[in-house]
N, CA and C of each residue as an Amber inpcrd file, in Angstrom:
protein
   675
   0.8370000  -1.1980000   0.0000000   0.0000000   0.0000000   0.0000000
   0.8740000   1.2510000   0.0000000   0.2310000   2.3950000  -0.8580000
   0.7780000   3.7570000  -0.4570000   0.1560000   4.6280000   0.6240000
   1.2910000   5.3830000   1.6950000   0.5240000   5.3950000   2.7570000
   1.3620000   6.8670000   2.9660000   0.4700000   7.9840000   3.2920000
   1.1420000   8.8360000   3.8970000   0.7170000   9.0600000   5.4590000
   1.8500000   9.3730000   6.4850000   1.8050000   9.2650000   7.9510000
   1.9080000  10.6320000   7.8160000   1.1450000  11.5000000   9.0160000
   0.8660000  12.7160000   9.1430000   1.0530000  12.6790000  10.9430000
   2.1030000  12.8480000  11.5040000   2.1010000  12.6820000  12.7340000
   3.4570000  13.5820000  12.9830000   3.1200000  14.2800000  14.3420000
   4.3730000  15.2720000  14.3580000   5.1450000  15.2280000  15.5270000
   4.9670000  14.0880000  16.2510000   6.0800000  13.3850000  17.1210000
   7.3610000  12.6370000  16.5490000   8.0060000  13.2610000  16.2370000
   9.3320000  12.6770000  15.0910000   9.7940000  10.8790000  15.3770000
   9.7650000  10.8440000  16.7420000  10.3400000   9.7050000  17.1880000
   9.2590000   8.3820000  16.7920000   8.0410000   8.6790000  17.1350000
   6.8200000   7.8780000  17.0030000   6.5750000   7.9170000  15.2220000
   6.5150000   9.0200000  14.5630000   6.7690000   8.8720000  13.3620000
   7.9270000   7.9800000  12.3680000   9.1260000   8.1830000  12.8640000
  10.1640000   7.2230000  12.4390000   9.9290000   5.8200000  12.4230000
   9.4770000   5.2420000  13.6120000   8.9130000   4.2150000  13.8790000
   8.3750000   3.3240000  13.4020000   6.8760000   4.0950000  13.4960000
   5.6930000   3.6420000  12.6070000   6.2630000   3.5810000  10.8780000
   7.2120000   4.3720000  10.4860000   7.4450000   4.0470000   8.7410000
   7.8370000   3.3950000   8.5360000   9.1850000   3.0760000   9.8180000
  10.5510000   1.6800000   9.5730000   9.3750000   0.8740000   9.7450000
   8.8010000   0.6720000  10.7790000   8.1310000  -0.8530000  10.7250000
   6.9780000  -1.1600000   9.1100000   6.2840000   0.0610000   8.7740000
   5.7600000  -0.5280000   7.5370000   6.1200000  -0.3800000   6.4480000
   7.6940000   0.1920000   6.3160000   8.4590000  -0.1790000   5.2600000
   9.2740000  -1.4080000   5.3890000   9.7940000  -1.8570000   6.4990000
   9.7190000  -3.0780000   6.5490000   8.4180000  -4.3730000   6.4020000
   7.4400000  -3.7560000   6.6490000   6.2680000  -4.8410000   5.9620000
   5.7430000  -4.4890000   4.7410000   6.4170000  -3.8310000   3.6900000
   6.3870000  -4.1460000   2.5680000   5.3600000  -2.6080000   1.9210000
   5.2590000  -1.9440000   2.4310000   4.5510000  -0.4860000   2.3730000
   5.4990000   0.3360000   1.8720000   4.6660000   1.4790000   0.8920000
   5.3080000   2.7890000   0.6970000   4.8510000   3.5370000   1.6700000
   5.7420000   4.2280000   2.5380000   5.3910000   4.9460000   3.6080000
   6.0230000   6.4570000   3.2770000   4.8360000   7.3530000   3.3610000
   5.5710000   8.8130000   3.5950000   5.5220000   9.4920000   4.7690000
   5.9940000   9.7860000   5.2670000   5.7770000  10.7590000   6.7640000
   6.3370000  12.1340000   6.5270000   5.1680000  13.2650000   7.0190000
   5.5280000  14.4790000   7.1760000   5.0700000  14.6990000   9.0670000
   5.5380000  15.8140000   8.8120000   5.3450000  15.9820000  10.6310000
   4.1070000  17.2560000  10.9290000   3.1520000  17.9130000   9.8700000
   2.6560000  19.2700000  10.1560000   1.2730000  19.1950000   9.3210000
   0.4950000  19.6820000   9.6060000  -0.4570000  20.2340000   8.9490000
  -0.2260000  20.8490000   6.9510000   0.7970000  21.5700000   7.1420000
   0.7140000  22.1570000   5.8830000   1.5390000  21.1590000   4.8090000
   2.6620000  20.7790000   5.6410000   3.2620000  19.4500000   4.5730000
   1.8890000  18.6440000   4.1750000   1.0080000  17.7460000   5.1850000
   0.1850000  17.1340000   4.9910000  -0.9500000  17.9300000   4.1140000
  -1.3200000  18.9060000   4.3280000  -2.4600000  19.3710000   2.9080000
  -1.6000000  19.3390000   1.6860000  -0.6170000  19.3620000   1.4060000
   0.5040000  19.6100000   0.1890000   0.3650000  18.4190000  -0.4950000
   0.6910000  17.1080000   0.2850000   1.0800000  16.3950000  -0.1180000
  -0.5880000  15.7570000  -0.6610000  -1.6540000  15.7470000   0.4080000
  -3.0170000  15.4350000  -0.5170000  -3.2710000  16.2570000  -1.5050000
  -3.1630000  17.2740000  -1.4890000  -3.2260000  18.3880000  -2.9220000
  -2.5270000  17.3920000  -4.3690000  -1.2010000  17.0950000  -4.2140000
  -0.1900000  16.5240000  -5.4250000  -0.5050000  15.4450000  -5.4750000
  -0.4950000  13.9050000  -4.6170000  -0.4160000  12.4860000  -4.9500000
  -1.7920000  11.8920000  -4.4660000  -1.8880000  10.5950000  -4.9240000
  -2.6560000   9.8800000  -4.4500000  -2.5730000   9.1410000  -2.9440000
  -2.9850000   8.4180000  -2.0600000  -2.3800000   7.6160000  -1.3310000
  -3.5290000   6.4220000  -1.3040000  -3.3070000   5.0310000  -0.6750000
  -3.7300000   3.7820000  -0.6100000  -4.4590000   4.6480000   0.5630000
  -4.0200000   4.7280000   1.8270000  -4.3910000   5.0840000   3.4540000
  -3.4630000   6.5960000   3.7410000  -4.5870000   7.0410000   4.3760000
  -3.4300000   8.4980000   5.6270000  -3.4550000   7.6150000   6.5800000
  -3.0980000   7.9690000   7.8860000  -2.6790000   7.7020000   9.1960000
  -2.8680000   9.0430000   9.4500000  -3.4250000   9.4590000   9.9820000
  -3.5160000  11.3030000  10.6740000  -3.2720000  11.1640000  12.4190000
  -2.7720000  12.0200000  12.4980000  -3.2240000  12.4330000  14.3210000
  -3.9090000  13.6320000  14.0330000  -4.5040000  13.5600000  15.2710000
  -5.5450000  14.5580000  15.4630000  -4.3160000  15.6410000  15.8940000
  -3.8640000  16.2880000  16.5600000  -2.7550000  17.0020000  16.7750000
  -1.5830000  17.2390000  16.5980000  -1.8730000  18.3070000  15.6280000
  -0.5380000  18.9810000  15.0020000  -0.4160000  20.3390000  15.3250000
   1.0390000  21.1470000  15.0870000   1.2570000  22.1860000  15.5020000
   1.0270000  23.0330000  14.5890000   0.1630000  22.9760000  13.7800000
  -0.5540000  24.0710000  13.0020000  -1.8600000  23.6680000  12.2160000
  -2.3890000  22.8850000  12.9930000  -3.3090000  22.5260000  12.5140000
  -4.1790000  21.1140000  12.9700000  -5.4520000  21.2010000  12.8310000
  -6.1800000  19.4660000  13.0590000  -6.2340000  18.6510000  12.2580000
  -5.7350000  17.6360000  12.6640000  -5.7320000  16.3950000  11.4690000
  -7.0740000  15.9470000  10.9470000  -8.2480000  16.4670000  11.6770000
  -9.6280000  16.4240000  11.3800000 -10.0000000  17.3270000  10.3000000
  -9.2690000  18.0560000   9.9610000  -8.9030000  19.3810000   8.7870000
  -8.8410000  18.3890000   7.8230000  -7.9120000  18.1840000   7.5020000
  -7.0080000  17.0760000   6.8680000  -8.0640000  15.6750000   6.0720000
  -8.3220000  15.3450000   7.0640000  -9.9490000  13.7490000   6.7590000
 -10.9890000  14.8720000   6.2980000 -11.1530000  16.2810000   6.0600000
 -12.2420000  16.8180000   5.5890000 -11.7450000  16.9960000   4.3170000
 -10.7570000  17.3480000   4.3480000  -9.9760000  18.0570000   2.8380000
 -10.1450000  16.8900000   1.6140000  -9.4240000  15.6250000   2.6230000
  -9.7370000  13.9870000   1.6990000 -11.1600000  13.7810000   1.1850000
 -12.1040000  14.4840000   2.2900000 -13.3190000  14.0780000   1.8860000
 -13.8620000  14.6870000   0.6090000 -13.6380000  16.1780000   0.9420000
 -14.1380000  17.3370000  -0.3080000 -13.8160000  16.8750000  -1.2760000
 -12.7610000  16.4200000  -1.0310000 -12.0440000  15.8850000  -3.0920000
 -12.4060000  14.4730000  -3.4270000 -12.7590000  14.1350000  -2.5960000
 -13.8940000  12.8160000  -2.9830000 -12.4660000  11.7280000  -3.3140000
 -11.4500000  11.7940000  -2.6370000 -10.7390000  10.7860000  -2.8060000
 -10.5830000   9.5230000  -2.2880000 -10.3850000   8.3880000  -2.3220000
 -11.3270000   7.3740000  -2.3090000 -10.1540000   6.2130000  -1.2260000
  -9.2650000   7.3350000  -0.1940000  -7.9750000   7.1570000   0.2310000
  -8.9830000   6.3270000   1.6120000  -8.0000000   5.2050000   2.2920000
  -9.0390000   4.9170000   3.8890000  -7.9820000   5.7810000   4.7690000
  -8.2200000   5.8550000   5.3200000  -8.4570000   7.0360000   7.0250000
  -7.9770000   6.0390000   8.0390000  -6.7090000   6.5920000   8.9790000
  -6.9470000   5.9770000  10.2370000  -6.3450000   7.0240000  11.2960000
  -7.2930000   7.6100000  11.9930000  -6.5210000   8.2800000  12.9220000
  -5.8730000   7.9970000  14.1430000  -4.6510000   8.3090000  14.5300000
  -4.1910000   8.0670000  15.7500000  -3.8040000   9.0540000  16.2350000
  -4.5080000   8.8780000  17.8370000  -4.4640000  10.2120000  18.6580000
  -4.0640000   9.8210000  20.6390000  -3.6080000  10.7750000  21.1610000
  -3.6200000  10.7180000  22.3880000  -5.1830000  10.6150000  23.3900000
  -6.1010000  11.3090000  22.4020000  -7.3100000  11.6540000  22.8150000
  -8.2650000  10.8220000  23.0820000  -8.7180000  10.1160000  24.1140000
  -9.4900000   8.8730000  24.6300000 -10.9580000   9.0450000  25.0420000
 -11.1940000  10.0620000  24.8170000 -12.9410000  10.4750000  24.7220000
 -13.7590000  10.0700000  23.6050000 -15.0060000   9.1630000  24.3600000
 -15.8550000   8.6490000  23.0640000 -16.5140000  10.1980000  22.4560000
 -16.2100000  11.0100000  22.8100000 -16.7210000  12.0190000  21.7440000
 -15.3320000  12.3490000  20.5820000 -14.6070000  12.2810000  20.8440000
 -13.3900000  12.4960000  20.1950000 -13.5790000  10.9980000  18.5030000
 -13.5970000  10.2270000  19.7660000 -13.5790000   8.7240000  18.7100000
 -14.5650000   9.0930000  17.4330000 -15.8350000   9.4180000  18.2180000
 -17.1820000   9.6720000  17.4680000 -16.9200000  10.7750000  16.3790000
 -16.7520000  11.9340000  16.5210000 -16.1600000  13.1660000  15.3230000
 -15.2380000  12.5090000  14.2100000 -14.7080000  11.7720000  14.7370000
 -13.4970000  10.9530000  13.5540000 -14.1490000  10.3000000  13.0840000
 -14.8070000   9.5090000  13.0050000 -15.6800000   8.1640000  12.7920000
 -16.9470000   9.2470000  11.7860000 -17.0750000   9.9880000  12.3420000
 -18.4900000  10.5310000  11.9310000 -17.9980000  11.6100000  10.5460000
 -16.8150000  11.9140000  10.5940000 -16.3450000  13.0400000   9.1960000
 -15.7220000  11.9240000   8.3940000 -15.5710000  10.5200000   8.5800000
 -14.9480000   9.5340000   7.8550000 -13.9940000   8.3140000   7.8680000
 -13.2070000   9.1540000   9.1720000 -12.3010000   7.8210000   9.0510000
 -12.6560000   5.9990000   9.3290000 -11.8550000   5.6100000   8.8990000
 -12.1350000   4.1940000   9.0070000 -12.2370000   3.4970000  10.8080000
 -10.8400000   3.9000000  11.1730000 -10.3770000   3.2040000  12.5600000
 -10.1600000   4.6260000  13.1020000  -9.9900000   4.1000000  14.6010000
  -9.5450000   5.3020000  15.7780000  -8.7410000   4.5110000  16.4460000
  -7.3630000   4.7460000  16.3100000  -6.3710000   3.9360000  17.3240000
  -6.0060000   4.8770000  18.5560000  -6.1390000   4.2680000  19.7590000
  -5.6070000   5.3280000  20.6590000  -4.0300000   5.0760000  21.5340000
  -3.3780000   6.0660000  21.3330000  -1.6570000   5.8150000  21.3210000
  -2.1470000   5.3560000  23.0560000  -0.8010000   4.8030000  23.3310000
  -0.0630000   3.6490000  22.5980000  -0.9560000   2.6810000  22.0840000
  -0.3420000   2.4330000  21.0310000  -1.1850000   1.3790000  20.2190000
   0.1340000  -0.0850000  19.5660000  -0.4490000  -0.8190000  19.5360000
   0.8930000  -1.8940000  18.6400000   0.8520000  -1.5780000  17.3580000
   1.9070000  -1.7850000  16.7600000   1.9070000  -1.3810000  15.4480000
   1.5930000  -2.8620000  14.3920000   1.7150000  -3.7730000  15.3350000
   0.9190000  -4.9670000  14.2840000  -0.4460000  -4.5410000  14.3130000
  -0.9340000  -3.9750000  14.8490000  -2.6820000  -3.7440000  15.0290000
  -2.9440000  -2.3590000  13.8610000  -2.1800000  -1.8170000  13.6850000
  -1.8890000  -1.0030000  12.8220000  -2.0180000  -1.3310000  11.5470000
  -0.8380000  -2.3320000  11.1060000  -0.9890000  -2.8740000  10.3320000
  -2.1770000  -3.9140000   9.8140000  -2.7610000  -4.3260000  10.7850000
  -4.3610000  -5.3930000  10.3690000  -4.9690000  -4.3490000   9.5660000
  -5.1180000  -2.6750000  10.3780000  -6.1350000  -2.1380000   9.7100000
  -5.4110000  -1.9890000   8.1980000  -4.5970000  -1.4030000   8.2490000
  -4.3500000  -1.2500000   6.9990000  -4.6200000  -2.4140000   6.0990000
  -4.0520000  -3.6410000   5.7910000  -4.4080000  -4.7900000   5.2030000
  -6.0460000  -5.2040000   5.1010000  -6.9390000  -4.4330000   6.1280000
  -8.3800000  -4.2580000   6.0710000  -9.0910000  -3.3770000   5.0610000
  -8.3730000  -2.2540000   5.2140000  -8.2160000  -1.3780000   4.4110000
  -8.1430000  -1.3920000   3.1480000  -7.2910000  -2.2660000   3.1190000
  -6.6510000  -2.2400000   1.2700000  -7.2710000  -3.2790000   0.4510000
  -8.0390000  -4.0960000   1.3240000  -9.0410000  -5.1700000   1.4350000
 -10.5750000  -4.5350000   0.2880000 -10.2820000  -3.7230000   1.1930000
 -12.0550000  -2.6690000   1.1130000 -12.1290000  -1.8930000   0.1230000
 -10.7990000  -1.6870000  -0.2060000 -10.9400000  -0.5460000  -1.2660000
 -10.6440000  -0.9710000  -2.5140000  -9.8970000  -2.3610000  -3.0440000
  -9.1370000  -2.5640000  -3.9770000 -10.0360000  -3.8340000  -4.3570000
 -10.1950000  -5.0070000  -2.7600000 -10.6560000  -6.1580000  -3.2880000
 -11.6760000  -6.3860000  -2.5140000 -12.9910000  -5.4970000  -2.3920000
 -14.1530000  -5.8910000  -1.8330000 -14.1110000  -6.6610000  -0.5480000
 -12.9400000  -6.5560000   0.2750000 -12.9340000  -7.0180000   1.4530000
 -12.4730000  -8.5800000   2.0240000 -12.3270000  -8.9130000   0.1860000
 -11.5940000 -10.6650000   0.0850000 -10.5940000 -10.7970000   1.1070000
 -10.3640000 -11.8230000   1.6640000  -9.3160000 -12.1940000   2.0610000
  -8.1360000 -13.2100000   1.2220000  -8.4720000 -13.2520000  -0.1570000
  -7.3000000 -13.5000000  -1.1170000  -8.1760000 -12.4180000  -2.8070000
  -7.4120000 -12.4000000  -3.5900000  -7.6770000 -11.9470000  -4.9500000
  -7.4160000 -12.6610000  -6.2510000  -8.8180000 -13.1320000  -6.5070000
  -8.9630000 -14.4530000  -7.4060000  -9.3320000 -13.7300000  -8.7580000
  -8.8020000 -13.9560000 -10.0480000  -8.5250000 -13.2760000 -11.3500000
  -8.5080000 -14.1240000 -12.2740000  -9.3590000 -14.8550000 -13.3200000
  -9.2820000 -16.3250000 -13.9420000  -8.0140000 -16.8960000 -13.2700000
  -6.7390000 -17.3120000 -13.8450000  -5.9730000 -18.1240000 -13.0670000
  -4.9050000 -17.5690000 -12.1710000  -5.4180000 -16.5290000 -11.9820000
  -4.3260000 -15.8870000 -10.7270000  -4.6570000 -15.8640000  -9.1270000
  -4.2370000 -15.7390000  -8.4700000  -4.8440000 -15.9100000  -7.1810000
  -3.9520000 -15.2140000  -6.3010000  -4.3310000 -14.4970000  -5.4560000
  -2.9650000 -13.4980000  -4.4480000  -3.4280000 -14.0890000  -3.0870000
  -2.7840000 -13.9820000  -2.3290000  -3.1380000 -13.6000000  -0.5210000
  -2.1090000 -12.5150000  -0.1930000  -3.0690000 -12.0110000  -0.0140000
  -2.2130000 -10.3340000   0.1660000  -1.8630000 -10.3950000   2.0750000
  -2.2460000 -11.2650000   2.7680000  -1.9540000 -11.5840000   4.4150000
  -0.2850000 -11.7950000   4.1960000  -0.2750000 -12.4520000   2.9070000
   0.9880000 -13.4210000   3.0910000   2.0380000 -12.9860000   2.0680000
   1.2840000 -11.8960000   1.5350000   1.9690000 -12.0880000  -0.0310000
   2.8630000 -13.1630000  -0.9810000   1.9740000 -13.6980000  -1.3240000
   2.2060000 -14.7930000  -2.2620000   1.3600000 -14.7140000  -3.4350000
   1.5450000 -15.1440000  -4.5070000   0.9030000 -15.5390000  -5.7040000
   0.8680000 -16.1020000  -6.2320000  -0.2690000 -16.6880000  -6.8500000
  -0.3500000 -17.8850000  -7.4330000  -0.4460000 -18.3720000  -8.9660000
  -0.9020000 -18.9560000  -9.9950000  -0.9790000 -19.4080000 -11.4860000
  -1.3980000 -20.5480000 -11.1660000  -3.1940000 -20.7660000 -11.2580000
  -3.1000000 -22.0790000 -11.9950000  -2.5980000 -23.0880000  -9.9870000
  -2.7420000 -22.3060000  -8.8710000  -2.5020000 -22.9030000  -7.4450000
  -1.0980000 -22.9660000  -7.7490000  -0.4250000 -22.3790000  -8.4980000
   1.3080000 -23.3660000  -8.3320000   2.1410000 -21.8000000  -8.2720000
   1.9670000 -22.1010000  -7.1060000   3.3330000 -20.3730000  -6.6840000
   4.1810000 -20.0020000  -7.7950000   4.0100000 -18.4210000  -7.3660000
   4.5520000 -17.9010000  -8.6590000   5.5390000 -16.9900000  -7.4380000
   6.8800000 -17.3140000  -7.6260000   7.9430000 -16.0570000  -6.3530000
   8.6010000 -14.8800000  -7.1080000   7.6970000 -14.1550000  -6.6600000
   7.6500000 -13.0640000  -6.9470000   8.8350000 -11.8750000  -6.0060000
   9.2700000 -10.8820000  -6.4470000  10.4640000 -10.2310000  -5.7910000
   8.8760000  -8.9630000  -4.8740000   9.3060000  -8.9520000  -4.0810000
   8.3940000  -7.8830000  -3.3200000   8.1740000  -6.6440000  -4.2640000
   8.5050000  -5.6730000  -5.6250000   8.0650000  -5.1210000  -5.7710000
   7.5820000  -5.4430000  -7.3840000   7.5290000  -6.6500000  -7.6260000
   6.8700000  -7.3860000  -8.6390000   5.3730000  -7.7300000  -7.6260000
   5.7230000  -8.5070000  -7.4430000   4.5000000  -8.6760000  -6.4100000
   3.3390000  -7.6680000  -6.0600000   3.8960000  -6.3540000  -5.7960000
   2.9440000  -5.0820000  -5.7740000   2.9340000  -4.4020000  -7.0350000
   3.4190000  -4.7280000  -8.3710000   2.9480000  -4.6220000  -9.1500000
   2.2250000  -5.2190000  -9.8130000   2.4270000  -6.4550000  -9.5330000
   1.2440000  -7.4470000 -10.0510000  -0.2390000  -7.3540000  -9.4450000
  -0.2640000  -6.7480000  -8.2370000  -1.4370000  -6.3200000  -6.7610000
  -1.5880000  -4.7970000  -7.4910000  -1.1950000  -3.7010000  -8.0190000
  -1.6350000  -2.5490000  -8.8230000  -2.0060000  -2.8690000 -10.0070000
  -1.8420000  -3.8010000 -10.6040000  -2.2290000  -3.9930000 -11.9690000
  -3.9270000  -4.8510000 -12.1540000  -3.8880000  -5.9860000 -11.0480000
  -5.2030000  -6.1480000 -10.7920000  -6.2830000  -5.1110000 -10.0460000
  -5.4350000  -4.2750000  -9.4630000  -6.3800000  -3.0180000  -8.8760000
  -7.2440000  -2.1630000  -9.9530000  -6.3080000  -2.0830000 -11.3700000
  -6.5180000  -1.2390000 -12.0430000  -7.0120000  -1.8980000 -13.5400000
  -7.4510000  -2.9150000 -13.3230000  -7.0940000  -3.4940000 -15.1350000
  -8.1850000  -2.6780000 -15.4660000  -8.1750000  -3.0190000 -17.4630000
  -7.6850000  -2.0520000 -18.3340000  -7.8510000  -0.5310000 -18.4260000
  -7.4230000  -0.1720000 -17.6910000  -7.1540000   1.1090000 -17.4990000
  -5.7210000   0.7950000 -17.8680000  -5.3680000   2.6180000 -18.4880000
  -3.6950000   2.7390000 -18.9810000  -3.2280000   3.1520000 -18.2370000
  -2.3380000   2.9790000 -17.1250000  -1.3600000   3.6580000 -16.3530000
   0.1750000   3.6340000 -16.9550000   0.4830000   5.0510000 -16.8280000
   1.4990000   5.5780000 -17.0980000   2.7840000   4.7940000 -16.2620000
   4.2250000   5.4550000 -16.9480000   5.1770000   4.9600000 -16.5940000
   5.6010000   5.6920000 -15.2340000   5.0380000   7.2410000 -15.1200000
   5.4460000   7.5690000 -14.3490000   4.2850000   7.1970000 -12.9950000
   3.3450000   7.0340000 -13.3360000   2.0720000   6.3910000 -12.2150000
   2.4100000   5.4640000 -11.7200000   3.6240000   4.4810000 -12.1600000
   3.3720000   3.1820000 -11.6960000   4.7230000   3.5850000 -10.9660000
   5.3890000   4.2730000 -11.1310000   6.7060000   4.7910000 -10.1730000
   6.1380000   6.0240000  -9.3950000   5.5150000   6.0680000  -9.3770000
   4.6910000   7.2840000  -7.7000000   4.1770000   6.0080000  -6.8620000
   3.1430000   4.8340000  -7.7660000   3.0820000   4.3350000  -6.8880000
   3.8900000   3.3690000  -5.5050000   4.9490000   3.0030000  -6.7740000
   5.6070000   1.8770000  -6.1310000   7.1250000   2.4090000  -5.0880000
   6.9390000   3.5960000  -5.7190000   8.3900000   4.0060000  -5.2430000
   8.1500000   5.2680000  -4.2060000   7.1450000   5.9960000  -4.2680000
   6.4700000   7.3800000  -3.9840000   6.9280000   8.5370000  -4.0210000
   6.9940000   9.7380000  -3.6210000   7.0570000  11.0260000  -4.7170000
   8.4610000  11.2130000  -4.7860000   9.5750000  10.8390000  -4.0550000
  10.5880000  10.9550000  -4.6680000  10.9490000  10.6630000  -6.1130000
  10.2300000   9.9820000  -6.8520000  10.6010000   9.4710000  -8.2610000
  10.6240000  10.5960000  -8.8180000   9.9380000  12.0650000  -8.6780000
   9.4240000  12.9550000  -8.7780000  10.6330000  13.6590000  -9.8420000
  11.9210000  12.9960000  -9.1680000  13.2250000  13.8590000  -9.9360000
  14.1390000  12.4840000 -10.5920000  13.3840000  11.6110000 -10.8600000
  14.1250000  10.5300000 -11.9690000  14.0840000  10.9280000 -12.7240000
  15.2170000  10.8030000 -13.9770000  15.5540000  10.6820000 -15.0130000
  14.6680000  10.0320000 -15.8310000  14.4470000   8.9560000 -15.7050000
  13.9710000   7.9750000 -16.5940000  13.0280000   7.2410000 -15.6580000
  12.2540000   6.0320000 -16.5140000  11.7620000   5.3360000 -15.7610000
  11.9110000   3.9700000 -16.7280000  13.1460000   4.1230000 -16.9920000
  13.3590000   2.6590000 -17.5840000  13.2910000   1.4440000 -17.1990000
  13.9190000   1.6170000 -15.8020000  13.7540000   0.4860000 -14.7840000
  12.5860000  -0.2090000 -14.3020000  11.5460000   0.4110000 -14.8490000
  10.1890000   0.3160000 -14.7090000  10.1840000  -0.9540000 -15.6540000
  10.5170000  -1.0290000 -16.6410000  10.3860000  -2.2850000 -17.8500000
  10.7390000  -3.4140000 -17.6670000  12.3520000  -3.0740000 -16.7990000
  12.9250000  -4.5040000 -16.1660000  12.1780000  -5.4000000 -15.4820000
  11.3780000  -4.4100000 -14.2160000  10.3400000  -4.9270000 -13.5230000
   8.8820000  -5.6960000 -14.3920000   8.8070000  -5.1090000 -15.0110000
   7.7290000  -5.5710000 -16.2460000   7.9850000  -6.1260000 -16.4040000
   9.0710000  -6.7870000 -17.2010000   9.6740000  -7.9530000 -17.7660000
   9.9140000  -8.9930000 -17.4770000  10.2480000  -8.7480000 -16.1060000
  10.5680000 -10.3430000 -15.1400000   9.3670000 -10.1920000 -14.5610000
   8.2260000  -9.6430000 -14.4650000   7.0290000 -10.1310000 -13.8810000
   6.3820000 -10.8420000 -14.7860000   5.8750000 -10.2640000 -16.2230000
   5.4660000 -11.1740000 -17.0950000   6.0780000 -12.1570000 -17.3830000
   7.5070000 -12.0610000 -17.6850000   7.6850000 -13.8510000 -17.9680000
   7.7170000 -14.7940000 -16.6930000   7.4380000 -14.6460000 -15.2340000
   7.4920000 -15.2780000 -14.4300000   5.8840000 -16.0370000 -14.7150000
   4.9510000 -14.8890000 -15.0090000   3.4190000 -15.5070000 -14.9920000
   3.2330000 -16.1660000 -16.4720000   3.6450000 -15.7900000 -17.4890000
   3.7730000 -16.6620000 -18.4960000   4.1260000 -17.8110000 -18.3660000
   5.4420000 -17.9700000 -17.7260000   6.5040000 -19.5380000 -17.4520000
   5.3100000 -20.1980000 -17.0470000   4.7350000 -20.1140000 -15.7100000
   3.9710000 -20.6540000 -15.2250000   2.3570000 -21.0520000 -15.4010000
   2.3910000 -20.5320000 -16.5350000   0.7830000 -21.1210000 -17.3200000
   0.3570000 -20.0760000 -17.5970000   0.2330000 -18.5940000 -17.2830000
  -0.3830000 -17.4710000 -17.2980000  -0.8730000 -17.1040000 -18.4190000
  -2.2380000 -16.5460000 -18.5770000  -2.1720000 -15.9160000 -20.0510000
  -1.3980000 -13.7070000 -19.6150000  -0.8060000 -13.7690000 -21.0530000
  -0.1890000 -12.4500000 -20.7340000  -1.0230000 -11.0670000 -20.8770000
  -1.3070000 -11.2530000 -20.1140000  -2.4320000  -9.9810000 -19.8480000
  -1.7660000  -8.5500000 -19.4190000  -0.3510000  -8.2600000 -19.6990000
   0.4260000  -7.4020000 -19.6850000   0.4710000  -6.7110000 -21.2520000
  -0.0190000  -5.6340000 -21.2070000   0.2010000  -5.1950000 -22.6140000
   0.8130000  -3.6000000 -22.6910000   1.9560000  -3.3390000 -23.7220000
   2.6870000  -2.1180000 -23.7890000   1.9920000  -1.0920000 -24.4060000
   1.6020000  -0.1160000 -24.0320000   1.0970000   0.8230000 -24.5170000
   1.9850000   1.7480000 -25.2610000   2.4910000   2.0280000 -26.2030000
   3.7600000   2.7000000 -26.7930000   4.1910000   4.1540000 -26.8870000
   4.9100000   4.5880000 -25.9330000   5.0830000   6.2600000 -25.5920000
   4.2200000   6.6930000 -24.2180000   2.8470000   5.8330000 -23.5800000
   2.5520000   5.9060000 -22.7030000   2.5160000   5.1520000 -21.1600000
   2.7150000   4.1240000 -21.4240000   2.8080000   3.2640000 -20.4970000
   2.2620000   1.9180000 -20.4560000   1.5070000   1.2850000 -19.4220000
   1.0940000  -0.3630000 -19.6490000  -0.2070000  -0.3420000 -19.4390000
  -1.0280000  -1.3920000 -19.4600000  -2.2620000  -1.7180000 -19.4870000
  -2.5300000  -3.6360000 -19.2960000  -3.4110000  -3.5370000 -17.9210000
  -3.4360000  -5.0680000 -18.0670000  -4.9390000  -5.2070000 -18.0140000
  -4.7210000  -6.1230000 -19.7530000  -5.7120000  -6.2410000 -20.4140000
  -6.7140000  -7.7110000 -20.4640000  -7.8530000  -7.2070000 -19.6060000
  -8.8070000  -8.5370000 -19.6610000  -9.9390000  -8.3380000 -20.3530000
  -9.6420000  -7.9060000 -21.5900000 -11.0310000  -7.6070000 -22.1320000
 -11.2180000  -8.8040000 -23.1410000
């Protein structure tokens, strides 16, 4: 998932990114109110993470701003604030979850994987595609039941490409997603193809039909029509 963290405790912020960039997440963290409207203004994200308290601003600002633009991002706020009226205002302008600090960060992570559940795959607990099959708990994939090992950011491209089929996503869309806005000042996105390349022939090898198709000067398209 792409995820921007909006939390302005630096230490608790660091944290929370190492651990879900170590579980396989694009994680962005800003620490303020105005970074955080900036950054929903320019990119997309999978999930925010907001706190309700920032030093220039409410993160309840923030879940309204997502809302106005009708972006279709899940919500989880985490706050110091332990009042069921507090819980209730969050819940009630949108967000998904209300975690209240301290919180574990595996519990964190469920929502999110709930999350990405809800928004991408109707809440499945695997993602079944004529002969493809994911478990996104475990990340693994399948062809036909016979594992397909996938490199972790093949894998989430193969998990964006079923998010999106046939729709055309660009070369540079698929490097915001996978990589996030730093790509912003690449050169190229050639490297993008490599990845293409060893993903399709991994699902080909393995029985796949190639439902990877090059769009020429714009980018890819995975095509089930």
């Amino acid at each position: 998932m792409k995820i921007l963290l909006i939390e302005d405790e630096r230490d608790l912020a660091n944290s929370i990114q190492e651990y879900l960039l170590d579980e396989g997440h694009i994680c962005e963290a800003v620490n303020t109110f105005a970074d955080g409207a900036g950054k929903i203004e320019l990119y997309e994200y999978d999930c925010l993470i907001v706190d309700i308290n920032l030093p220039d601003g409410s993160g309840l600002d923030l879940i309204r701003l997502v809302k106005k633009r009708n972006l279709i991002s899940g919500i989880i706020i985490i706050s110091a604030r332990i009042s069921l009226e507090n819980r209730i205002e969050g819940l009630d302008i949108g967000a998904d979850h209300y975690l209240t600090k301290p919180f574990h960060l595996a519990e964190l992570n469920a929502h999110l994987k709930s999350i990405n559940r809800r928004i991408h795959f109707s809440g499945d607990n695997q993602i079944n595609f004529n002969e493809i099959k994911i478990v996104p708990d475990e990340h693994r994939a399948f062809v036909k039941d016979k594992e397909v090992l996938l490199t972790r950011k093949e894998y989430e491209l193969l998990v964006f490409f079923l998010s999106n089929k046939n729709r055309v996503i660009t070369k540079s869309g698929i490097a915001e997603h996978l990589w996030g806005d730093y790509m912003d000042t690449a050169d190229s996105f050639d490297f993008i193809y490599t990845h293409i390349k060893n993903l399709r022939h991994k699902l080909v090898k393995t029985g796949c039909t190639d439902y990877i198709k090059t769009i020429y000067g714009v980018g890819y398209k995975f095509d089930v029509s």
